[in-house]
C-alpha positions in Angstrom: -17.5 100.4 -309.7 -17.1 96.8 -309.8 -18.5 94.6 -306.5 -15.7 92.2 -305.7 -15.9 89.3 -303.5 -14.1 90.7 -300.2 -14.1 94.4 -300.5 -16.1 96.5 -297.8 -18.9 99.0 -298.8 -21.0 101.6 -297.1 -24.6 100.8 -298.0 -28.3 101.8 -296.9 -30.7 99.5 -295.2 -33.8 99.3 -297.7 -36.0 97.0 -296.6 -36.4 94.0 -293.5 -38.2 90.5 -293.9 -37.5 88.0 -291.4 -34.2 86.2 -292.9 -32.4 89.1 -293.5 -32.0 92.6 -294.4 -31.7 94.4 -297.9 -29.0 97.0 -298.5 -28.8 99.3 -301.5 -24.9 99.3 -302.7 -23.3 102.9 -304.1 -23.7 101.6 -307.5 -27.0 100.9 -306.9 -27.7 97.4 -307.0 -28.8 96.0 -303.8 -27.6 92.4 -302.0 -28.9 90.7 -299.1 -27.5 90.2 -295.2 -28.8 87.5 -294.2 -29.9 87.2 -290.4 -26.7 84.6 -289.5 -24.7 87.3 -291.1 -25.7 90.5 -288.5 -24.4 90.2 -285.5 -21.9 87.7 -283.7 -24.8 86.6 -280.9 -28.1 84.7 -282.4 -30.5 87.5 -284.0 -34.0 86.6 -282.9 -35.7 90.2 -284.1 -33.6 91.5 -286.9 -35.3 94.8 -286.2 -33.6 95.1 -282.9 -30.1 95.9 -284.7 -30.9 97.3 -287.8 -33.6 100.1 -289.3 -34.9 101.2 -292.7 -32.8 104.2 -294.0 -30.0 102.6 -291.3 -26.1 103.2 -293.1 -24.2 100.0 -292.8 -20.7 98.8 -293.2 -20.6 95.5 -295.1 -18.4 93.3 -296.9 -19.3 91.0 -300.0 -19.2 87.7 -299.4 -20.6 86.1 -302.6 -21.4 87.5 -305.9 -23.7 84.8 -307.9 -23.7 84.7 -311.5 -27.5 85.5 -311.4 -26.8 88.7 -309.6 -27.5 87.9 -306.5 -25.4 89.8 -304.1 -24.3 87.9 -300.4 -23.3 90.5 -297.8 -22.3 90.5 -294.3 -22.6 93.5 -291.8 -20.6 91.5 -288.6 -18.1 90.5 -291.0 -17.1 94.0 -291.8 -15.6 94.9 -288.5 -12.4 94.6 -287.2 -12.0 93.3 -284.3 -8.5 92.7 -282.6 -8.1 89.1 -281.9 -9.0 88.7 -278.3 -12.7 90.0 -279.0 -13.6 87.6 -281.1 -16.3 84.7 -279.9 -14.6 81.6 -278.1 -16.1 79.5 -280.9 -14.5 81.2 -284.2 -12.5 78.4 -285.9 -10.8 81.6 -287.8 -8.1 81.1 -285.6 -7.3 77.1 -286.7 -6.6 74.6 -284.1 -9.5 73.3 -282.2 -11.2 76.7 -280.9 -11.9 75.7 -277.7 -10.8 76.9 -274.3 -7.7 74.4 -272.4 -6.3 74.0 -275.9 -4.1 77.1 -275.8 -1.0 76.0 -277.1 -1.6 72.5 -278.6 -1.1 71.6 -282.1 -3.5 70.4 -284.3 -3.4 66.9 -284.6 -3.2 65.4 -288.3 -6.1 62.9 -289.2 -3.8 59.7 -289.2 -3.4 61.4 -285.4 -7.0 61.5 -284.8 -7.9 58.2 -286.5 -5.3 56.6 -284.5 -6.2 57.8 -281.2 -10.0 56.8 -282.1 -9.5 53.6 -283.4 -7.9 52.9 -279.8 -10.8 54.5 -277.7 -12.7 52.3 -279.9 -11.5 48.5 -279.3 -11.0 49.6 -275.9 -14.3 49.7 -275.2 -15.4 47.2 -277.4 -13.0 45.2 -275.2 -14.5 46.2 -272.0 -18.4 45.5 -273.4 -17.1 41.9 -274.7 -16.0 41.0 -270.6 -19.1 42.4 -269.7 -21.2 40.5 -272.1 -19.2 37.1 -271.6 -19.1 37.6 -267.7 -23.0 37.8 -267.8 -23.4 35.0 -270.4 -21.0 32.2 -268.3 -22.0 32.8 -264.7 -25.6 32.7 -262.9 -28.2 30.1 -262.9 -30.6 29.5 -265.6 -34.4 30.6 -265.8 
């Protein structure tokens, strides 16, 4: 059995350091979860959700060409769409909450709408700084 970039396999925790967690694959070879790649909330003790001897669910993420095998245990569940963090950019558009709806905006878009933001208020800091530079008495 080949390991694929993408596919899901059962594995068996086989050892814990402090960046991630080893799991031994059916065909034997083993790959590494890191810590990022456990849960969907910020893992301080990886101990705390995962044991030696633990069976896991994980899904491949990288296979390198030395070997080394990249997996991911909160990547291998399925979750319906609504239960997924606020923050997941999965989605497309701009993830955040009050954008429900919106389209994307293209970069010209974006450029556009900074470059105006921009002179604005290098407009409004050139009044300042002339209006302080012609008026008052000098020291």
């Amino acid at each position: 059995m080949s390991i694929e970039v993408g596919s899901k396999l059962q594995g068996k925790v086989t050892g814990i350091t402090n960046f991630g967690a080893f799991v031994e694959l059916p065909d034997g070879k083993t790959g590494l979860v890191h810590i990022s790649e456990i849960a969907d909330k910020y893992v301080e003790d990886i101990n705390q959700f995962v044991s030696v001897g633990d069976e896991v669910t994980v899904k491949v993420m990288k296979v390198e060409d030395d070997g080394k095998i990249g997996l991911s245990i909160r990547k291998a569940v399925d979750r319906p769409q609504e239960d997924r963090p606020k923050n997941d950019r999965s989605k497309g558009g701009r993830g955040g909450p009050g954008n429900k709806g919106q389209r994307s905006l293209s970069f010209e878009e974006k450029m556009n709408r900074f470059m105006k933001d921009s002179e604005e208020r290098l407009s409004s800091l050139r009044k300042q700084t002339d209006a302080k530079r012609g008026g008052g008495s000098r020291r």
